[in-house]
N, C-alpha and C positions, 0 to 999 in steps of 0.2 A: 049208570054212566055219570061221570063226573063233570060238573059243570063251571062255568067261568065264574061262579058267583061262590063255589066250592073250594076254587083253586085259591081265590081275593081272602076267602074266610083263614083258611089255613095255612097262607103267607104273611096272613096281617097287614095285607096291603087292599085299597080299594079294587073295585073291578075294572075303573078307569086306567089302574097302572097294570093289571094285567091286561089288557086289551092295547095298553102302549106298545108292551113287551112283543108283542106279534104284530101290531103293524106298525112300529116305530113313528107314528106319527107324533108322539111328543116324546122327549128325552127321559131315560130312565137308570137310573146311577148302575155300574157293572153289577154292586153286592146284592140289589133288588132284581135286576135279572137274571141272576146266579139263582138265589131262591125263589125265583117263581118258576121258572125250569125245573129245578129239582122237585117242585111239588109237583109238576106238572105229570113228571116220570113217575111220582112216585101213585098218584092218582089214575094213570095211564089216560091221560086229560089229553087231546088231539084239538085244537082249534078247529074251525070251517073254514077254509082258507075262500067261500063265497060269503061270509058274512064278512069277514075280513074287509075281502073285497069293495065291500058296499062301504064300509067306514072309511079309507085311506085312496077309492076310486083308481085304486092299481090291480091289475089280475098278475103282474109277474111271468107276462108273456110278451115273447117281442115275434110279430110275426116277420117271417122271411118267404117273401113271395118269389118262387120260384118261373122261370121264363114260362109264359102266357105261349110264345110261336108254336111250339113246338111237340109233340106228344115222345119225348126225347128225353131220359135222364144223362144232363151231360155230363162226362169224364171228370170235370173240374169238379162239379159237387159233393162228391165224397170228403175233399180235401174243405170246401169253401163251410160244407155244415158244423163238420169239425172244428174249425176254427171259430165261428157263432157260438156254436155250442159252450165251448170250453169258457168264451172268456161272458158268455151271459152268465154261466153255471158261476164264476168268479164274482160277480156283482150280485146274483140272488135270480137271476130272472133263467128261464128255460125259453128256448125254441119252438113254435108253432110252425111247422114246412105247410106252406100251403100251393097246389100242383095245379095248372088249368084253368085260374081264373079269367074265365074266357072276355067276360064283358061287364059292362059299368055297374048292371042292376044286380050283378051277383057280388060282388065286391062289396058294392054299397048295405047289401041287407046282412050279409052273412058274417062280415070279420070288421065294418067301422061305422054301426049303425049308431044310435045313443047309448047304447049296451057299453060300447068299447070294449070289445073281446080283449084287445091288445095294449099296451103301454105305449109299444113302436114299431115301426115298422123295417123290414130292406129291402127294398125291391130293386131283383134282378133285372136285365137287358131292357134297361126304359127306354119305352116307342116313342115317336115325335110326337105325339097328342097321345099323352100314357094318362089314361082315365084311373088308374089308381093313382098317381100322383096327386093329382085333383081331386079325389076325393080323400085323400088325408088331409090337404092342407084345406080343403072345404070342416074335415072334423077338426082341425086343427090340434094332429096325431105325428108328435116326431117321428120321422123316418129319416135314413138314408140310401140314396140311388147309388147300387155299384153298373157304374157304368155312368157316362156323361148323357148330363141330365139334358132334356129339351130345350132346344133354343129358344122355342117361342115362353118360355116362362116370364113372368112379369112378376115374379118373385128369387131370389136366391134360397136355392137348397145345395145342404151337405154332400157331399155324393165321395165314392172311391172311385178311382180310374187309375189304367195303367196306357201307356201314348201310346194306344191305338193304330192311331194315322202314322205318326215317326216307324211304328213299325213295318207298317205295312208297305210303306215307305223305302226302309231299308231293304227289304229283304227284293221287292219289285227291282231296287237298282241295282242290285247284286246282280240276277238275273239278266236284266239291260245290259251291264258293264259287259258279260259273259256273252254278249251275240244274240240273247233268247229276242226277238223280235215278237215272236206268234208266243204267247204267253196265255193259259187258259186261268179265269181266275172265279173261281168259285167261293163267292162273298155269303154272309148273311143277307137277311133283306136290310135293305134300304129304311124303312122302316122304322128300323132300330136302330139309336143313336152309334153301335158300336159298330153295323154296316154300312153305316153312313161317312165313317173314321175311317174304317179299311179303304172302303170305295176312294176317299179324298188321298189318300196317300198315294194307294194307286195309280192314280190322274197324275199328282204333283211329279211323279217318278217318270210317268214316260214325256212330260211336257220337262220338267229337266235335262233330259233325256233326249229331247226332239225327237222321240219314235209315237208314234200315232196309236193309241189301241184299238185295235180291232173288235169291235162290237159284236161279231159273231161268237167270238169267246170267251166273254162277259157274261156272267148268271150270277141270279139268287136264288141259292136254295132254300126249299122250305121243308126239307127231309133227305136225312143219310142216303135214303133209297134212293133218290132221284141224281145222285153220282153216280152209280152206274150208267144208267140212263144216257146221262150228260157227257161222259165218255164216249161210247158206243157213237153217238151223231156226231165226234168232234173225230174222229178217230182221223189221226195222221196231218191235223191242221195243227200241231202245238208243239215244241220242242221242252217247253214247261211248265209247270204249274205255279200258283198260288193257292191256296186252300185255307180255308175256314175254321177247320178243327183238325185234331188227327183221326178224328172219323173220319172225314173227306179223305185225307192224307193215306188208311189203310185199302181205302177202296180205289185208289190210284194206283196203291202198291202191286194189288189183286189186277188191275189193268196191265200193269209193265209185263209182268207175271205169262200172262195170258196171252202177249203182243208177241212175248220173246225179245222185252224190250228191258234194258239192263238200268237202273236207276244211280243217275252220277255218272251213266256213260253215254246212255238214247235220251234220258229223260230228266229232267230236273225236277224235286220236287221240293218245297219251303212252305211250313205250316203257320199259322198266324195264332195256330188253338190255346195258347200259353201253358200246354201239360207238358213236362219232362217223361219222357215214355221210352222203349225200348226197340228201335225198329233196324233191321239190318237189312239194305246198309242206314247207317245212322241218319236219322233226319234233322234237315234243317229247320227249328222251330222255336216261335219264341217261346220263352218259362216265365210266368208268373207262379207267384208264392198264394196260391189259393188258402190256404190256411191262414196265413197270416192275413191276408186280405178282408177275411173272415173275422178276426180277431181284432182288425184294424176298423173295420164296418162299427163292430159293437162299442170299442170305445167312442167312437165319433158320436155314435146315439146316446149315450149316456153321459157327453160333453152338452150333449144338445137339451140333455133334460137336466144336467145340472145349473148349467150360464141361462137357459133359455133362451137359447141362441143359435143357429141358423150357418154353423163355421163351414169351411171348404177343407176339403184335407185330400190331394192327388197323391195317389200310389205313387211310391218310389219307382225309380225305373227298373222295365222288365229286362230280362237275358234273352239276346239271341245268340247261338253257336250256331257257324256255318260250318257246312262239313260236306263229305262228297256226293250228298245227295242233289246239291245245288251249284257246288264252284267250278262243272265242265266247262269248258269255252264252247260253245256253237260255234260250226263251221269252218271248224282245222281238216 
């Protein structure tokens, strides 16, 4: 097996300049990494890519922590890995998905101990006291928060976000404007900065609004299952929804269904999930570009690790299409 001091002999070059060529950490002219490659193939010579590691203190992984609530692969992530993927595979680095990290001591041992499994981080739906935030900037480990970061931070971090609250906002006055008075609204938790955004829109809209919300119709779920549930106990107090995801969104569908309740005629419904999906009758729901959000996350991190620097960068605004799942009038 051919070795790095094999590859140095036979390029005529030291072993310091072969050991540059694979971890860039000093500059190495194109014509000398042209032939140290070629001998490299021709030797069938494969670097360590953990010895590597240990000379340049990069592994060429950017972990992306997937939402801690929920035991839930959500709709968006197909599109949001995609878009990670693609634009780390662009700069040299590869995705680490990581599912479940339930609590502080697992986090801390497993993926940002001294070791530094990862170069950087993204974590998904950040909690108002989100103990992975805290323990990167305890490693002091780039990451960026998709989703708006914790208010109580006494540091500024990067984050992605699409207006949340503005949406939830719009689609609740839709609703109001329309006569829905008893409005069922099935939020994240509270918890999470981006149930916290829905929650605040929803407020703003009926106190614009001067209609009072009813608190018996107000939940956070902590599981697709528990919409059915939540249905069944409200049954015949709501003329419409707001929903979470279009998980929520299909299992309301599945209620109209079941009522002999016609959707855009008995029932309104408007999704907050930001997935474009296909439901008849069409539903009202906002669209986020997961993919590019995805795409948008990684460059931000690789801003952060070239400036050394700490920037803000908010998602362009999302699309909402209204359409007759939600623009009946109540009460003609």
């Amino acid at each position: 097996m051919a070795t790095l001091h094999d590859v140095a002999r036979k390029s005529g070059v030291s072993v310091a300049t072969v050991s540059n060529v694979f971890t860039r950490k000093k500059y190495v002219s194109p014509e000398t990494h042209r032939k140290v490659k070629e001998v490299c193939h021709e030797l069938n010579y494969k670097p360590n890519p953990i010895a590597a590691s240990m000379i340049t203190k990069k592994t060429g992984i950017i972990g992306l922590f997937l939402d801690t609530q929920k035991d839930v692969f959500h709709t968006m992530y197909p599109d949001l890995i995609k878009g990670v993927g693609l634009e780390a595979a662009h700069i040299g680095y590869s995705p680490l998905l990581f599912f479940n990290v339930s609590g502080k001591e697992d986090f801390s041992r497993l993926f940002v101990n001294k070791t530094h499994y990862i170069d950087g981080a993204i974590i998904i739906s950040p909690q108002r006291d989100d103990f992975r935030i805290n323990e990167l900037l305890k490693d002091n480990i780039p990451f960026v928060v998709f989703g708006n970061p914790p208010e109580n931070l006494n540091v500024k971090v990067p984050y992605i976000d699409s207006p949340n609250e503005d949406d939830s906002y719009t689609l609740t006055t839709h609703l109001l404007s329309n006569g829905h008075s008893d409005i069922l609204f099935l939020n994240n938790s509270e918890k999470i900065t981006l149930g916290r955004d829905r929650a605040k829109g929803f407020k703003r809209a009926h106190e614009d609004n001067g209609i009072k919300i009813n608190p018996e119709l107000v939940f956070e779920i902590s599981g697709y299952h528990d919409v059915s549930e939540i249905l069944r106990a409200v049954d015949g107090k709501f003329t419409a929804c707001v929903v979470e995801s279009n998980d929520s969104a299909r299992e309301v569908y599945k209620y109209a269904v079941a009522k002999g309740l016609e959707i855009g005629k008995n029932l309104a419904v408007v999704s907050l999930g930001g997935m474009k999906e296909t439901f008849l009758p069409e539903l009202t729901s906002v669209y986020v570009d997961f993919e590019e959000a995805g795409i948008s996350a990684v460059k931000l991190l690789k801003e952060a690790w070239d400036k050394n620097i700490q920037p803000h960068y908010i998602m362009g605004k999302s699309h909402i299409k209204i359409s007759t799942s939600s623009d009946f009038t109540y009460g003609e």
